[in-house]
NUFI-516429 format. One line per field, with one value per residue (C-alpha): residue number from 1; residue in one letter; x, y, z. Coordinates in steps of 0.2 Angstrom, whole numbers, padded with zeros to 4 digits, always signed. Example, Ala and Ser with C-alpha at 12.3 -4.5 7.8 and 13.67 -1.06 7.14 Angstrom:
num	(1, 2)
residuo	(A, S)
xx	(+0062, +0068)
yy	(-0022, -0005)
zz	(+0039, +0036)
END
This chain:
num	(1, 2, 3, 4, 5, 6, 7, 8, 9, 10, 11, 12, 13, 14, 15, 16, 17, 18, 19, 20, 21, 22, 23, 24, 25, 26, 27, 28, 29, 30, 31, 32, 33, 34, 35, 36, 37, 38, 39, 40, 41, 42, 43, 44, 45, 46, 47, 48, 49, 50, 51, 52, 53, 54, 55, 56, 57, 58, 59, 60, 61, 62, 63, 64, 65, 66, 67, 68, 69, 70, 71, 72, 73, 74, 75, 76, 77, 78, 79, 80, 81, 82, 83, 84, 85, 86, 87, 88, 89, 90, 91, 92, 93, 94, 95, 96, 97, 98, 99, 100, 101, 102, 103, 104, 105, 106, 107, 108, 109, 110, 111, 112, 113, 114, 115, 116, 117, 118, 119, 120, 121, 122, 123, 124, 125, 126, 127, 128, 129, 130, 131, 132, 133, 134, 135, 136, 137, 138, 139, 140, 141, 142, 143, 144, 145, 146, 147, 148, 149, 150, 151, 152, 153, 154, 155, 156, 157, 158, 159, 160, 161, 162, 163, 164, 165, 166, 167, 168, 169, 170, 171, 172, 173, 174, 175, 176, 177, 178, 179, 180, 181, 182, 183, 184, 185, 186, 187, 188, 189, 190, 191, 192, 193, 194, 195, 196, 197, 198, 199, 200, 201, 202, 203, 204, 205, 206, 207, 208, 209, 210, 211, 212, 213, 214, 215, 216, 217, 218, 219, 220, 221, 222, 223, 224, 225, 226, 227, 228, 229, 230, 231, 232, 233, 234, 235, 236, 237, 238, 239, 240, 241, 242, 243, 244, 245, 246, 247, 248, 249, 250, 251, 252, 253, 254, 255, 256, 257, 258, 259, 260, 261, 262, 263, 264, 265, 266, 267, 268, 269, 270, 271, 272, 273, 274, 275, 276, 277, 278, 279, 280, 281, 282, 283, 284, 285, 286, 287, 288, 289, 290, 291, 292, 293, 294, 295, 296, 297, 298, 299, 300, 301, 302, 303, 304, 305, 306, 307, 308, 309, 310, 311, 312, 313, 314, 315, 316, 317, 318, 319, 320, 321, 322, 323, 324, 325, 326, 327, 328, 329, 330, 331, 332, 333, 334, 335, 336, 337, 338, 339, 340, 341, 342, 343, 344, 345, 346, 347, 348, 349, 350, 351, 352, 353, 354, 355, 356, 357, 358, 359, 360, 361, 362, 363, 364, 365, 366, 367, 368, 369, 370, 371, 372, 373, 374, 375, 376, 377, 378, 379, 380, 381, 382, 383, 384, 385, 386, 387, 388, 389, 390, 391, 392, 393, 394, 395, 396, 397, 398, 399, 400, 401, 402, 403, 404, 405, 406, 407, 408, 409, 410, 411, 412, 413, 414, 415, 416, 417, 418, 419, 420, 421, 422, 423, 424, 425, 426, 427, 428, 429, 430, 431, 432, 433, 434, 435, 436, 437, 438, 439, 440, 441, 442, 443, 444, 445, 446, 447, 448, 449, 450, 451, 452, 453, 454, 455, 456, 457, 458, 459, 460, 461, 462, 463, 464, 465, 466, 467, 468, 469, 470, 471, 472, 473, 474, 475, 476, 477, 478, 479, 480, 481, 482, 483, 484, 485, 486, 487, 488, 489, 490, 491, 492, 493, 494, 495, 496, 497, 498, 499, 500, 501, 502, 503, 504, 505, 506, 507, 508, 509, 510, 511, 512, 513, 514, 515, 516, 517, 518, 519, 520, 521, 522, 523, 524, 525, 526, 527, 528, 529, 530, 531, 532, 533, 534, 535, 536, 537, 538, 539, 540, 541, 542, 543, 544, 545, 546, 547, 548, 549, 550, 551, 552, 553, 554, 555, 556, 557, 558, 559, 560, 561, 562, 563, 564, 565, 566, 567, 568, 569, 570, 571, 572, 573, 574, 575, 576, 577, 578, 579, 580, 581, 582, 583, 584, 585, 586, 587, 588, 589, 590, 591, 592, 593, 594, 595, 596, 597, 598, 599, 600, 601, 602, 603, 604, 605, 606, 607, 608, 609)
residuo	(X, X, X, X, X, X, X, X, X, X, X, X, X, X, X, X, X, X, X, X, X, X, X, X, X, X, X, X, X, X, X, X, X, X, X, X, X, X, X, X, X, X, X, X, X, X, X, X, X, X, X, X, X, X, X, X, X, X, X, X, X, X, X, X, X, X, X, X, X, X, X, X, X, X, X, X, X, X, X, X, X, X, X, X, X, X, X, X, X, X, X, X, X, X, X, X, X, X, X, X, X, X, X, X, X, X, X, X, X, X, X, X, X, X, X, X, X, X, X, X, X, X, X, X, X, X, X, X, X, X, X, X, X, X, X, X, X, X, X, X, X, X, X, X, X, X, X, X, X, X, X, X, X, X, X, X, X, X, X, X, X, X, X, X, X, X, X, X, X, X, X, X, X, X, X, X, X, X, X, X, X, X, X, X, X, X, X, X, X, X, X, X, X, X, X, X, X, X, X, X, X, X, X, X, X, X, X, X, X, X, X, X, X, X, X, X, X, X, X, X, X, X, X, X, X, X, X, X, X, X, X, X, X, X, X, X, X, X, X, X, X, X, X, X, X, X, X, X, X, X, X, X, X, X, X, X, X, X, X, X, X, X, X, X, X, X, X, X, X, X, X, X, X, X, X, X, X, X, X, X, X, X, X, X, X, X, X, X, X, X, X, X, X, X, X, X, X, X, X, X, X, X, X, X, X, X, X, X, X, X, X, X, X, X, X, X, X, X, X, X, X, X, X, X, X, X, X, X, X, X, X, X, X, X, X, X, X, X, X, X, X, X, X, X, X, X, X, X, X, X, X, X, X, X, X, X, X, X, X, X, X, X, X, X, X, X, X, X, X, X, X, X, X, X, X, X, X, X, X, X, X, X, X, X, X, X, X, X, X, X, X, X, X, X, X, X, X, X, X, X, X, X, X, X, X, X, X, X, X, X, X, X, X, X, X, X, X, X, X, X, X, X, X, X, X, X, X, X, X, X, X, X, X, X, X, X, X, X, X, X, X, X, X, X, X, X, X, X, X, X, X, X, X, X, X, X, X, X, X, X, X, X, X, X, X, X, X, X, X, X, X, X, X, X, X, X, X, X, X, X, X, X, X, X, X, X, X, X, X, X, X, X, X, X, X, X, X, X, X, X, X, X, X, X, X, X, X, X, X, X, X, X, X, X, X, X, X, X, X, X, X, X, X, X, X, X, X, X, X, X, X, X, X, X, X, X, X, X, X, X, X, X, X, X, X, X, X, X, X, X, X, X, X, X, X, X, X, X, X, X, X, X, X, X, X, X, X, X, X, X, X, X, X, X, X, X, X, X, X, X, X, X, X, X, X, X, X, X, X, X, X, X, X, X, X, X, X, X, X, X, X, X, X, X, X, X, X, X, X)
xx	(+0066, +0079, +0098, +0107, +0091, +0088, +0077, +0080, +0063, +0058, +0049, +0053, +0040, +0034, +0053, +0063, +0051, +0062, +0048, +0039, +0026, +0025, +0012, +0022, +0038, +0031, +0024, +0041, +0051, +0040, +0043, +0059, +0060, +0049, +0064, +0080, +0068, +0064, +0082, +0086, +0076, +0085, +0100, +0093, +0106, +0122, +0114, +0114, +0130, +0136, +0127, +0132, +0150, +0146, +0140, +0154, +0166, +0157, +0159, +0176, +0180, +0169, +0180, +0196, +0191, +0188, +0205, +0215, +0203, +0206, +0226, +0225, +0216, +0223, +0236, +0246, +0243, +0249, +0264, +0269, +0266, +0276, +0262, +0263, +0251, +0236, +0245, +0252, +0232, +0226, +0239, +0237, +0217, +0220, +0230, +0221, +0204, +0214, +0218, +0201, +0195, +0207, +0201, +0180, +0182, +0190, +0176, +0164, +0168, +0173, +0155, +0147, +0156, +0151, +0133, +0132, +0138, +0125, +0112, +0118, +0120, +0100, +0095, +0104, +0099, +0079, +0079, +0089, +0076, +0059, +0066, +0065, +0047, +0040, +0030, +0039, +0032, +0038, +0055, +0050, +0045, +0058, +0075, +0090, +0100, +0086, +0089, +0108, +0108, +0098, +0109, +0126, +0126, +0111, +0118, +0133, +0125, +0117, +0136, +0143, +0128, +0130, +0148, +0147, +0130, +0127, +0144, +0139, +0121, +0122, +0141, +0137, +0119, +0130, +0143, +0132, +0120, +0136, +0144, +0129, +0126, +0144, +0144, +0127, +0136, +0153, +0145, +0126, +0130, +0141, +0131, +0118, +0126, +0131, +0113, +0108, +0116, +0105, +0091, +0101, +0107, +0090, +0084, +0098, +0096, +0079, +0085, +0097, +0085, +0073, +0084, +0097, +0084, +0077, +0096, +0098, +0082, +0088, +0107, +0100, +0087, +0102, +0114, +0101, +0098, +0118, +0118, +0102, +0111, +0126, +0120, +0108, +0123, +0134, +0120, +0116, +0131, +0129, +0116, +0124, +0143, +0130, +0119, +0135, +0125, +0141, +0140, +0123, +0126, +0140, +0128, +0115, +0130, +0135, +0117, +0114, +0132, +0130, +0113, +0120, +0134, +0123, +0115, +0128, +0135, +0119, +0120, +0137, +0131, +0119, +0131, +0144, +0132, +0126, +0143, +0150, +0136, +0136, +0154, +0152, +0139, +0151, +0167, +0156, +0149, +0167, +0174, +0160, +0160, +0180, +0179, +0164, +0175, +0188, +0179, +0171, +0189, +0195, +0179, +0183, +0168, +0176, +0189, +0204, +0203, +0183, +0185, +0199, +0188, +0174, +0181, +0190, +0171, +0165, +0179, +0171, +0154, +0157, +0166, +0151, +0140, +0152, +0150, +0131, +0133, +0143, +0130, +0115, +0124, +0126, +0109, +0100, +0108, +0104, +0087, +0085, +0094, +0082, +0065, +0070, +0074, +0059, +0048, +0057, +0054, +0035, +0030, +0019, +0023, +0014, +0010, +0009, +0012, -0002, -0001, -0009, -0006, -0013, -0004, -0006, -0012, +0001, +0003, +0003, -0007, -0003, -0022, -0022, -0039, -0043, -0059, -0068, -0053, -0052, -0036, -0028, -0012, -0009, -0002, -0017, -0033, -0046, -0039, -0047, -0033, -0044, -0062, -0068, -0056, -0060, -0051, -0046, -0029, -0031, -0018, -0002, -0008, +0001, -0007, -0001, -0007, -0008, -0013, -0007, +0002, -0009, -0021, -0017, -0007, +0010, -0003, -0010, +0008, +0011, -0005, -0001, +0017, +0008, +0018, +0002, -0015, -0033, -0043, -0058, -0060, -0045, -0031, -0030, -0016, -0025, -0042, -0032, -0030, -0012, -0015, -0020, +0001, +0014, +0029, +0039, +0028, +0020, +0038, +0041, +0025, +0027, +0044, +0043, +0052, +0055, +0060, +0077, +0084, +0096, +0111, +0121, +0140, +0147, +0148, +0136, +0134, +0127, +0115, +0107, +0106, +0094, +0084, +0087, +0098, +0109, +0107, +0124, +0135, +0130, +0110, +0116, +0127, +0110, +0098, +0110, +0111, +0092, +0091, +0105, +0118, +0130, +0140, +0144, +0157, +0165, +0168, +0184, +0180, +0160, +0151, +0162, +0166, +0161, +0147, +0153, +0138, +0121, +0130, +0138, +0150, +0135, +0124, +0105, +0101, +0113, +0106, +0090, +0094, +0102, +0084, +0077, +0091, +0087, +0067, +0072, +0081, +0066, +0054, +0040, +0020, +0018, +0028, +0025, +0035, +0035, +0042, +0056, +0061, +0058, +0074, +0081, +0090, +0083, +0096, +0096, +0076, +0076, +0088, +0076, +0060, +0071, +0074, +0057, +0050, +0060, +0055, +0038, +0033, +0019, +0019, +0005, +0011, +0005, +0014, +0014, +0021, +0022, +0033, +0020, +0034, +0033, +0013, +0017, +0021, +0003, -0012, -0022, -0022, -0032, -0032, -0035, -0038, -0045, -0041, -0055, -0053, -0059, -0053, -0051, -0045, -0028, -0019, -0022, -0041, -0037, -0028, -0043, -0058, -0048, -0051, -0040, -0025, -0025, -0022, -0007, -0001, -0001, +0007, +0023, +0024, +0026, +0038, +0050, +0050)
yy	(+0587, +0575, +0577, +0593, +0595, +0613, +0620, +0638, +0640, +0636, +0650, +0647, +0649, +0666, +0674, +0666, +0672, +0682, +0697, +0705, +0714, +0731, +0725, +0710, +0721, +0734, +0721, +0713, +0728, +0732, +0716, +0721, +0735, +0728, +0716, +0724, +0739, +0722, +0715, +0733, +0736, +0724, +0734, +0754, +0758, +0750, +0762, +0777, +0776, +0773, +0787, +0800, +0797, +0799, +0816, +0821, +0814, +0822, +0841, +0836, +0834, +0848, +0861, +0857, +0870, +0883, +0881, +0883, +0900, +0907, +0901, +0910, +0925, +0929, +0919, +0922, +0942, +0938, +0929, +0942, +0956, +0944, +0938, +0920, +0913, +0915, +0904, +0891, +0888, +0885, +0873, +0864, +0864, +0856, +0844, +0841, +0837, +0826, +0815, +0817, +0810, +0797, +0791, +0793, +0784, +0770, +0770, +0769, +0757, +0744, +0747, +0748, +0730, +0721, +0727, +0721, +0705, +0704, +0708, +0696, +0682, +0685, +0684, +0669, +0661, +0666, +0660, +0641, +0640, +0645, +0634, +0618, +0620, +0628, +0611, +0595, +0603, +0617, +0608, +0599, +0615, +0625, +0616, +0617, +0625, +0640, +0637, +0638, +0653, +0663, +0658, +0664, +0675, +0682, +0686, +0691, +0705, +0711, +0709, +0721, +0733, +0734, +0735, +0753, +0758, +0767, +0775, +0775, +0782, +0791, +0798, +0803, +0812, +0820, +0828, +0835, +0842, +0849, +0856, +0861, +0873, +0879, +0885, +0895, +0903, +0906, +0913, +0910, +0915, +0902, +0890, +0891, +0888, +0870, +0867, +0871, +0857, +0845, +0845, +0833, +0825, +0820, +0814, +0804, +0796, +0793, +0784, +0775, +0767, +0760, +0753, +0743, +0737, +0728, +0724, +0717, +0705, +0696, +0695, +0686, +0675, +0670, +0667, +0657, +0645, +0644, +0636, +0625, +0615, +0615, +0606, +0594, +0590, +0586, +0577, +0567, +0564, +0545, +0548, +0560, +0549, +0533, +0541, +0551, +0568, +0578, +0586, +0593, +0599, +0609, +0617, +0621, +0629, +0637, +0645, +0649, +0659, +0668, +0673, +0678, +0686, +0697, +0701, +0706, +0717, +0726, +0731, +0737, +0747, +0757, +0759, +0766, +0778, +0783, +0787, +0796, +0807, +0812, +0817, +0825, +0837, +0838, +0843, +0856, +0864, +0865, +0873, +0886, +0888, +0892, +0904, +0913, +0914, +0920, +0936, +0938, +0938, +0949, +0961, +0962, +0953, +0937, +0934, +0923, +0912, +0910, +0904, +0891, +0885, +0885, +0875, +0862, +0858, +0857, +0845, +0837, +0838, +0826, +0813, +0810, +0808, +0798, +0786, +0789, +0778, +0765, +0764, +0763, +0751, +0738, +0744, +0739, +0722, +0721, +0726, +0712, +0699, +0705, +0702, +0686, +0681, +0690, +0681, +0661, +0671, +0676, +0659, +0652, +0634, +0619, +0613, +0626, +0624, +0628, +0643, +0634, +0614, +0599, +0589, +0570, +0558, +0555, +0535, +0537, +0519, +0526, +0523, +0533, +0540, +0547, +0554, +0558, +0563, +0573, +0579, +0585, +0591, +0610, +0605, +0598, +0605, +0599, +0582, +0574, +0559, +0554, +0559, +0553, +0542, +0535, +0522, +0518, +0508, +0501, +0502, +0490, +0483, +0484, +0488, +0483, +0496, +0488, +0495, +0501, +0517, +0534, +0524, +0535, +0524, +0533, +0551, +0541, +0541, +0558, +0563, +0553, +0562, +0579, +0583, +0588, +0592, +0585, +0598, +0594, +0580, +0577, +0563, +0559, +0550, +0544, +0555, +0571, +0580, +0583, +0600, +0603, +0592, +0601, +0596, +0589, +0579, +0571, +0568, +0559, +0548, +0545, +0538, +0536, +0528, +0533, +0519, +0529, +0534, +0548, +0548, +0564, +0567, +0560, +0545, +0531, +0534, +0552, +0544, +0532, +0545, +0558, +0544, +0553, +0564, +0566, +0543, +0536, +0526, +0509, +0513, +0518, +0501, +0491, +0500, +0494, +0476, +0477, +0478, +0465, +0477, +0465, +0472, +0488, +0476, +0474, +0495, +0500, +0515, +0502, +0515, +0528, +0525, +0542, +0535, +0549, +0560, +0553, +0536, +0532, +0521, +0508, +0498, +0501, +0490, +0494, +0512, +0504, +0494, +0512, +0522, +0506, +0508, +0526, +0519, +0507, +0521, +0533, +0524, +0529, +0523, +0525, +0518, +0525, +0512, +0519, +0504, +0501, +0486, +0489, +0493, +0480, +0466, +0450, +0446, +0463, +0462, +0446, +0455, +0473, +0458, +0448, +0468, +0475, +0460, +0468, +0487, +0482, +0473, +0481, +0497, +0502, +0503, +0509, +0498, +0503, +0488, +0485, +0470, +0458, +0451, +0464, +0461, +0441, +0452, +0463, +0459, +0467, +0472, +0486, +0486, +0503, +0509, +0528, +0534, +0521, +0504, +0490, +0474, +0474, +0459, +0446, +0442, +0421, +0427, +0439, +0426, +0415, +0426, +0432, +0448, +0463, +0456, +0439, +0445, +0457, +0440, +0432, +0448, +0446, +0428, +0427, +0443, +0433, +0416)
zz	(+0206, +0203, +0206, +0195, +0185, +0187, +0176, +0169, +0167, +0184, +0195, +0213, +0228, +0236, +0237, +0222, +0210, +0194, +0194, +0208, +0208, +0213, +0227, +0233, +0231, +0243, +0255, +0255, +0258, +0273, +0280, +0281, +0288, +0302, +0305, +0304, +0320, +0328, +0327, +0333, +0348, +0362, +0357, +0357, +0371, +0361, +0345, +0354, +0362, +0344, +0337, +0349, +0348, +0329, +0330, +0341, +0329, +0315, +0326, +0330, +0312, +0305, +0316, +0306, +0291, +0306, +0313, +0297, +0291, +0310, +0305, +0288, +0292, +0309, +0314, +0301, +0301, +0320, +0317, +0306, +0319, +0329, +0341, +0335, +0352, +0340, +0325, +0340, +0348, +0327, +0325, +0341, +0339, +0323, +0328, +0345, +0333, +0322, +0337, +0343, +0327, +0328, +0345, +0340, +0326, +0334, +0347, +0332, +0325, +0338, +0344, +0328, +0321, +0337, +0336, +0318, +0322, +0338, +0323, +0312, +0327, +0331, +0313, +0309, +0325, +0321, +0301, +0309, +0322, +0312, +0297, +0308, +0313, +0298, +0288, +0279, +0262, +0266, +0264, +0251, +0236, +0246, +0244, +0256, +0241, +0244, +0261, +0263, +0250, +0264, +0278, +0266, +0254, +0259, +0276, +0267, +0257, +0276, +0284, +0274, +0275, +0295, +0293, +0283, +0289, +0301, +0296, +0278, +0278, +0297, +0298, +0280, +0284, +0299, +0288, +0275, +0286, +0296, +0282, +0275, +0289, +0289, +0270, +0275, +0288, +0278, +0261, +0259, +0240, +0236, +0246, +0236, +0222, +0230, +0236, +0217, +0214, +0224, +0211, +0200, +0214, +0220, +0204, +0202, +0219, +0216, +0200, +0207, +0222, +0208, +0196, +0209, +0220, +0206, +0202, +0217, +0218, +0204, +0210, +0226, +0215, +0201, +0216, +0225, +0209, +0208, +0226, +0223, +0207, +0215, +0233, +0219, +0209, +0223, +0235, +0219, +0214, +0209, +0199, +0192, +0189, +0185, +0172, +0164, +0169, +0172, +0154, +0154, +0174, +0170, +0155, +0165, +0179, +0166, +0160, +0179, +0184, +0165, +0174, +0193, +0181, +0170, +0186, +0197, +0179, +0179, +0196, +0195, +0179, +0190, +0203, +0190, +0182, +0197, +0205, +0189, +0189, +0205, +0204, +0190, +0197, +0212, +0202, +0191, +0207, +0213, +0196, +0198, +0215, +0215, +0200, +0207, +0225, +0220, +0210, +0227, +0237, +0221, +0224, +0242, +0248, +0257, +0265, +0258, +0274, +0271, +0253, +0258, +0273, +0260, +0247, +0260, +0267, +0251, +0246, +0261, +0254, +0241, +0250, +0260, +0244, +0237, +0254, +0253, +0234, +0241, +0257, +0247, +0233, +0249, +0255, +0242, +0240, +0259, +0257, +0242, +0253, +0268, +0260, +0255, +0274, +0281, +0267, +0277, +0293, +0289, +0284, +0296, +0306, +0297, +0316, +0328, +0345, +0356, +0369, +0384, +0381, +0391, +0400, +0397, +0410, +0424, +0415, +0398, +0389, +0374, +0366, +0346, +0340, +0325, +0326, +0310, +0303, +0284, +0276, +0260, +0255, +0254, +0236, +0231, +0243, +0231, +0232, +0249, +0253, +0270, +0267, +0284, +0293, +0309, +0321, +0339, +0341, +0357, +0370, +0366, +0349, +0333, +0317, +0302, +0288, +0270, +0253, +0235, +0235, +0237, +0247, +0263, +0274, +0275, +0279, +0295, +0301, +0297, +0307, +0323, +0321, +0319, +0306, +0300, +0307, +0302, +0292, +0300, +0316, +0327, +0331, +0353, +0362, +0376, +0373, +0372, +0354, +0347, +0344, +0362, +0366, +0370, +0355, +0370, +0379, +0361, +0357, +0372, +0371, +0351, +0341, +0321, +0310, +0293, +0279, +0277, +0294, +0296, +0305, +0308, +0306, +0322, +0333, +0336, +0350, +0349, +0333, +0347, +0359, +0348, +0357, +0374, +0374, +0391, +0393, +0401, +0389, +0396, +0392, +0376, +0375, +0383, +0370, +0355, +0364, +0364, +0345, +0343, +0331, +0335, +0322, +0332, +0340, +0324, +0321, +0324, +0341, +0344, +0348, +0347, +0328, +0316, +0306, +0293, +0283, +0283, +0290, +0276, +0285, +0290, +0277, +0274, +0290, +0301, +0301, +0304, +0316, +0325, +0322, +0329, +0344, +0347, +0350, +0364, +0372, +0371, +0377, +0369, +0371, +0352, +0339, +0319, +0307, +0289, +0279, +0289, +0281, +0262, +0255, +0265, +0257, +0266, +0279, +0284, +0285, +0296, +0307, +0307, +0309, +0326, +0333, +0330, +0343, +0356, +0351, +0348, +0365, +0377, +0365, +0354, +0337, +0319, +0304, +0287, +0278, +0258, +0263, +0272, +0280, +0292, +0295, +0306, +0319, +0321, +0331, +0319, +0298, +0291, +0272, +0265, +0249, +0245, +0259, +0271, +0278, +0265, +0276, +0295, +0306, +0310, +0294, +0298, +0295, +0281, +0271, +0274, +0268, +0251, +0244, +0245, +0258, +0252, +0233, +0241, +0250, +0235, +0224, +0237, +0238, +0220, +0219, +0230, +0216)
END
């Protein structure tokens, strides 16, 4: 999809999807539950010691009511019989529990915000460190705008969950059961005229659980979309200044936030309704439960003291139900915000590693096989882009790899890379199968580079050392000499200079000439070039042609060129087309027995008239 051309109609892939099934919903629902007990279980002892001082908080603050009946119905008899010890230990109870509370509470939630933060560190750590291994098209349908939504507002929406919840949903659990128990013991009469009240209640919980989780599904897939057209737009933004696109970006914004809006409205309707009802079941129980009190205390069946102690926990009730409302609103957000990171979390890695891998020979040659190799794309199973390809690359040799676009050249790389894996044969570094390499050793036996080389935000310096990380500034120095980028003299810092984002400081072949750096410092058996010269002007080509000598010498090395420049420097040219080999053998003797090569020698010489 091209930069900041969103389109409204698109349905994303797996978890962005607008509608859910009832099927997929419950699968994805479960998958999170499985992860928030899994993210849970390292810390049981910090859960406990927060749910114990919970409940004694809850008892401390359940015994308040107590103390003021005791003060209304005896201490105050006693004071005015003047004995006022009785009205003294109410008062200093009270006050006692109040500071209690204080203290507990405190405690709680110090706990309880670390503990959410512990949660949140794992789960942001485990969603970074899958989404680095998990396949290239993987990346490719699932966008970093996707991506970057799951690691923020996603994470967001489960912050402020584990801020209130086990506050929220347990502390509130706590009091109604607590208070629950007390009204039974004070009046069982007028208790059940409160636990009447639970039948709506229950209904309109049940209600509210439905409608907001669908709510919230689509708040996290509109918000997601938001962030994907806005990282588009900006990472494409000259296309966008160059092709005049700002007017129909800032439409199709506006399309998408009118969307998260409508969303996030709908949500907030439920939550609304929901908490209006349930207050208004709560202020009608209390109407009732005070003017059927107070013909009980006129009757002579309960004491004045019980009905105040009554009423204040049932004042309490409520507030609970009320936290219960805001917990489940942020629950439900969560829950939404959940699936969609256990969904990145559940998909499995394009190239696994494998669980007892081989070690290769002590002196690595660096011979490549592909053994009766097939493969297609996961995009397009049906469409075989290697039907059986089969090749030994002898050890030190380069191969240049020639042929119109789709013929398979660039998917050779990728399966000597293991970015992918063969369906059916297998790919051997010196007669041992990728699949059997541990990623650290292949990685140090194989380098590729790619036709646009990325460089990170920071110095030169640290760009070349992705080569070997932890090489002394003068091997880094000798790697650059190696290459001849003379022009790092010329920076400002040398190798010290910021390169800035995706080394935008540096011109298209000075970035190469840093990928080409970071080989000689890594040493590899195996070098992968993936066009590295094509969108090279032709200076900049002859200087990526003199460095690629140096990188090149006593390594085996896999070529794909579309500029047959780049071929003068291989042993040995392979022609492919459909996926097979139609020409093998030295360009001089390609050239000279026509066919295939010589017309694409012929195709480039006149491109350069």
């Amino acid at each position: 999809m091209s930069a900041g051309t969103t389109d409204l109609g698109w349905r994303g892939v797996g978890d962005d999807s607008e509608e859910v099934t009832r099927a997929a919903g419950l699968r994805l629902a479960r998958s999170a539950r499985l992860l928030v007990a899994d993210l849970l279980r390292p810390r049981r002892g910090a859960v406990a010691l927060a749910l114990l001082i919970l409940v004694v908080e809850n008892a401390v603050m359940l015994t308040g009511p107590l103390l003021v009946a005791l003060a209304v119905d005896t201490g105050v008899p006693a004071a005015l019989d003047g004995r006022p010890a009785p009205l003294a230990w109410a008062v200093a109870g009270y006050a006692a529990c109040g500071l209690a509370s204080a203290g507990l509470r405190a405690a709680f939630l110090l706990l309880s915000g670390r503990l959410g933060q512990d949660v949140l560190l794992e789960l942001r750590r485990r969603v970074f460190r899958h989404a680095q291994r998990l396949a290239l098209e993987w990346h490719e349908s699932y966008t970093s705008g996707r991506l970057i939504s799951r690691l923020t507002s996603d994470l967001e929406s489960i912050d402020d969950l584990l801020q209130q919840g086990l506050d929220g949903l347990l502390g509130a659990l706590l009091s109604l059961a607590g208070i629950t128990v007390l009204l039974l013991l004070i009046d069982p009469v007028l208790a059940g005229v409160v636990l009447a009240g639970f039948v709506p209640l229950a209904l309109l919980t049940r209600w509210f659980q439905r409608r907001s989780r669908a709510s919230y599904r689509l708040t996290r897939t509109w918000v997601a979309r938001v962030i994907v057209q806005f990282v588009e737009s900006m990472n494409g933004i000259r296309a966008v200044q160059a092709y005049r696109r700002e007017a129909r970006n800032e439409s199709i914004m506006e399309q998408l936030n009118d969307r998260y809006r409508d969303a996030n409205a709908d949500a907030l309707l439920t939550l609304s309704w929901f908490v209006a009802c349930v207050r208004a079941v709560g202020n009608l129980t209390l109407a009732l439960v005070l003017l059927l009190g107070a013909l009980r205390v006129t009757s002579g069946a309960l004491e004045l003291g019980a009905l105040t102690a009554f009423l204040l926990y049932l004042r309490r009730f409520y507030d609970p139900l009320d936290q219960l409302a805001q917990f489940m609103n942020a629950y439900q957000s969560a829950a939404a915000a959940l699936e969609k990171l256990a969904s990145v979390l559940e998909t499995p890695i394009g190239v696994p590693e494998p669980a007892h891998p081989r070690a290769l020979p002590a002196s690595v040659r660096g011979e490549l096989t592909f053994d009766r190799v097939t493969f297609a794309y996961p995009r397009a199973p049906e469409r075989l882009v290697l039907p059986e390809f089969s090749l030994t690359v002898p050890a030190g040799q380069t191969i240049a790899l020639v042929g119109e676009t789709g013929a398979g050249k660039t998917t050779l790389a990728k399966l000597a890379a293991r970015f992918h894996d063969p369906a059916t044969g297998s790919v051997l570094l010196d007669g041992v199968d990728l699949r059997e390499l541990a990623d650290a050793d292949l990685r140090r036996a194989l380098v590729m580079v790619t036709q646009e080389p990325f460089l990170f935000s920071g110095s030169l310096a640290d760009n070349v050392a992705m080569g070997r990380p932890g090489a002394s500034p003068a091997e880094i120095a000798a790697a650059v000499d190696a290459v001849g980028a003379d022009f790092v003299h010329a920076l400002p810092e040398g190798l010290d200079t910021d390169v800035r984002k995706r080394g935008g400081r540096l011109s298209a072949g000075q970035r190469q000439l840093v990928s080409l750096a970071r080989v000689v410092l890594a040493d590899p058996e195996v070098v992968l070039l993936d066009e590295a010269t094509s969108s090279l002007d032709i200076p900049s080509e002859r200087a990526v042609q003199a460095a690629l000598e140096t990188v090149l010498a006593d390594r085996t090395a896999l070529i794909i060129a579309h500029r047959l420049s780049t071929v003068a420097i291989a042993d040995r040219v392979l022609v492919m087309g459909g996926g097979r080999i139609v020409q093998d053998g030295t360009p001089a003797e390609l050239l000279a027995s026509g066919g295939d090569f010589a017309d694409l020698h012929a195709a480039w010489q006149d491109s350069l008239r």
